[in-house]
C-alpha positions in Angstrom: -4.0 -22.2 -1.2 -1.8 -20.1 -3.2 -1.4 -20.2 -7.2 0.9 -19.1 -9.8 -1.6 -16.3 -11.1 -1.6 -15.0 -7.1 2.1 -14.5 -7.3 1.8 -13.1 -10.8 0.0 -10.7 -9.1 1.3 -9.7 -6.7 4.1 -8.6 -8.6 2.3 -6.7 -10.8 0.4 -5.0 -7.8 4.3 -4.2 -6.2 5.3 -2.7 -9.5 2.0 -0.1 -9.8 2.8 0.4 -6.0 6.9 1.6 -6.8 5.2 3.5 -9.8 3.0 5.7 -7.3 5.8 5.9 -4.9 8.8 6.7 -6.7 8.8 10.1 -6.1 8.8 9.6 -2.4 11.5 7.2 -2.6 13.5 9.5 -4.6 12.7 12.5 -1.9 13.6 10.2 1.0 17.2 9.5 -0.9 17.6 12.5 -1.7 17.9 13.4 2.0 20.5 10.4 2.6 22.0 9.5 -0.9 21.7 10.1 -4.6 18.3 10.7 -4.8 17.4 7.8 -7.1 16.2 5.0 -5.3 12.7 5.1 -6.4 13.9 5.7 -10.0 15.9 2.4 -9.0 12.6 0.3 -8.2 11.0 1.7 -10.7 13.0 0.4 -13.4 13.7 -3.0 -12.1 9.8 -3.6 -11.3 8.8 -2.4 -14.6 10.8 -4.7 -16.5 9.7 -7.8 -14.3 6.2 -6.6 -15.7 7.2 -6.4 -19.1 9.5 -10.2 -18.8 6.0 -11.5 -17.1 3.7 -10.2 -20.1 6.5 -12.6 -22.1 6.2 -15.6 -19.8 2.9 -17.6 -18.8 3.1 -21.3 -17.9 5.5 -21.1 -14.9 5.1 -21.7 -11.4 5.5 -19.7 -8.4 8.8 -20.9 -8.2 9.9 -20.3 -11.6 8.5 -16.9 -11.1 10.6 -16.2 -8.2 13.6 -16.5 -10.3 12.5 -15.0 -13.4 11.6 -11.6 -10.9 15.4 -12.1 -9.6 17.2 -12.4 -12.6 15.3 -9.5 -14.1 15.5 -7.0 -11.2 19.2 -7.7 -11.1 19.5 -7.6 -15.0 17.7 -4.4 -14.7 18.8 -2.7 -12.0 22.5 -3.8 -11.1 23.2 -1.0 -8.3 23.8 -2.4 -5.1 19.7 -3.4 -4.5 20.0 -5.6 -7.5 22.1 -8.3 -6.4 20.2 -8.1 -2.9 16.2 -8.4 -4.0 17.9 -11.3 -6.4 19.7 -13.6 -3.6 16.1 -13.2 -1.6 14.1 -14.0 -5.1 16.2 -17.0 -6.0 16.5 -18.1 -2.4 12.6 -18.2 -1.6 12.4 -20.0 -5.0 14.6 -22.8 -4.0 12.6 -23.1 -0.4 8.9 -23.3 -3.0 10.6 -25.3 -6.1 8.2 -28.1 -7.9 5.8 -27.2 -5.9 2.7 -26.0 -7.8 -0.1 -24.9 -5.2 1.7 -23.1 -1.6 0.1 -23.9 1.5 0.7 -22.0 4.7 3.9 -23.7 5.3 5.4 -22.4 1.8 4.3 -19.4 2.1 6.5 -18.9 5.4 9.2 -21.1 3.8 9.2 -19.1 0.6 9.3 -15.7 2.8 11.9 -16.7 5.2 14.3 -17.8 3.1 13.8 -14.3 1.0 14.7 -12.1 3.8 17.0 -14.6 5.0 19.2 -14.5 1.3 19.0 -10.4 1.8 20.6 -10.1 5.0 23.0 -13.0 4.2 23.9 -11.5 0.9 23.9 -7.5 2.1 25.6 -8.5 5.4 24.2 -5.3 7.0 22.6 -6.0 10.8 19.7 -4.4 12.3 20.4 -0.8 13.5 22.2 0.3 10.0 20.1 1.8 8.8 19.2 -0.3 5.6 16.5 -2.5 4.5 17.6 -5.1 7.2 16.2 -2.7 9.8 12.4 -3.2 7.7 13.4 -7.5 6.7 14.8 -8.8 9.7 12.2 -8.3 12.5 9.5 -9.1 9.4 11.6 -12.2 9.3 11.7 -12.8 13.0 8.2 -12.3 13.4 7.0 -14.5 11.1 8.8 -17.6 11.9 7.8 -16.8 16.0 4.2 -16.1 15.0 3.7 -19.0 12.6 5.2 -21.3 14.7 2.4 -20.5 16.9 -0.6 -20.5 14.8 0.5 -22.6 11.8 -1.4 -20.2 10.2 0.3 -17.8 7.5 -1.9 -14.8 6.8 -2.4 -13.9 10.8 1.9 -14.6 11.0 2.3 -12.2 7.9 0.0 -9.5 9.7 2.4 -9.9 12.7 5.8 -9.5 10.5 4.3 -6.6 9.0 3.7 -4.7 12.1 7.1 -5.6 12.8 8.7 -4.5 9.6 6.7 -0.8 9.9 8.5 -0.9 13.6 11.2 -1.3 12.0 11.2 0.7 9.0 9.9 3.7 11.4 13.1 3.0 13.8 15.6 4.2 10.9 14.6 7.9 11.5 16.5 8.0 14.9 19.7 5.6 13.1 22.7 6.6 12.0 23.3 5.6 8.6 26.5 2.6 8.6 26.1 1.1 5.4 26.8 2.8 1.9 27.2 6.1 0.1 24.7 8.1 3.0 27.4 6.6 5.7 29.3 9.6 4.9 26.7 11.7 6.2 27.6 10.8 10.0 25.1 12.8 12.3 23.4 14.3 9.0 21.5 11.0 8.3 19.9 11.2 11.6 16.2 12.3 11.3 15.4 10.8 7.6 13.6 7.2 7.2 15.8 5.1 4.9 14.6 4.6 1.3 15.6 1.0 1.4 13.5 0.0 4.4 10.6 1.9 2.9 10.5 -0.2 -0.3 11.0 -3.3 1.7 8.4 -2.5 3.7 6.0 -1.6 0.9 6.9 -4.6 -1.2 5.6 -7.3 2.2 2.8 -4.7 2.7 1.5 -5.6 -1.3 1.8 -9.2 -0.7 -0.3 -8.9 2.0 -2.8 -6.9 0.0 -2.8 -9.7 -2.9 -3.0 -12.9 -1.0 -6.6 -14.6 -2.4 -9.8 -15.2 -0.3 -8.6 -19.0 0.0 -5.7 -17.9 1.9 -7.8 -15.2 4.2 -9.9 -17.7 4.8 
């Protein structure tokens, strides 16, 4: 089973993780755009840390949309309104709900990378975060429809989303300021799909013992 206090932290543990990274980030944008994109992450995670020191008795749901609101309050770049749609989207599929199973876990994640895409309207091959979300998102609904089980269907999304993340290197940028770039943007991993893919890797790595069980 899954609690409040697990999602607390894994937000917490995603914001340490963009902390260490940033400079990465901001070398991989730097090769495709304006260099800032772990700059970007870094402010919008650090002041969901700071609005969660403020907040204690909410759900995992509740959570959800106070991380949305913030990042977009925060950040407001193009990311913003992105990582908010998938926030308040995979609050909706969780709300009331005070203890996730396996089956809200899955509902909660799908309908997160489901809000991205839908709100970004990139596809895979673009070169974006999509390329890291969608075959996470793809993966996970095959693989728990098989199993039932949610922590062996995350493992499976997450190979899927490094696949995927990995696959940008040989794309041309479509989307956005690096689109410009045409056959310069070959050879360079996309900042965007790299942070995806580092914030599924971190909930992996906080999901409790009850839920590795």
């Amino acid at each position: 089973m899954y609690y409040a206090a697990d999602f607390r932290n894994f937000l917490n543990i995603v914001t340490e993780t963009m902390e260490q990274e940033k400079e990465y980030l901001c070398e991989l944008d730097r090769k495709l755009g304006d260099g800032d994109h772990g700059v970007t992450m870094s402010i919008g995670w650090q002041a969901i840390k700071k609005e969660l020191e403020q907040q204690n008795e909410l759900d995992c749901s509740k959570l959800a949309v106070l991380a949305g609101k913030t990042f977009l309050e925060a950040v407001g770049s193009s990311v913003g309104p992105l990582y908010a749609t998938g926030f308040l989207r995979g609050a909706k599929a969780i709300k009331d709900k005070e203890v996730l199973s396996d089956a809200d876990l899955t509902a909660f994640w799908l309908a997160f990378m489901s809000g991205v895409k839908e709100r970004g309207q990139a596809e895979v091959g673009d070169k974006t975060m999509i390329d890291t979300l969608e075959p996470a998102r793809i993966a996970l609904e095959q693989a728990f429809a098989m199993s039932g089980n949610f922590e062996e269907a995350f493992r499976v999304a997450i190979v899927a989303a490094e696949a995927g993340m990995v696959s940008t290197i040989d794309l041309l940028s479509k989307r956005g300021r690096s689109s410009r770039l045409g056959d310069r943007s070959l050879g360079n991993q996309d900042p965007g799909a790299t942070s995806a893919y580092l914030i599924l890797t971190n909930f992996l790595v906080s999901l409790p013992e009850s839920v590795l069980e």
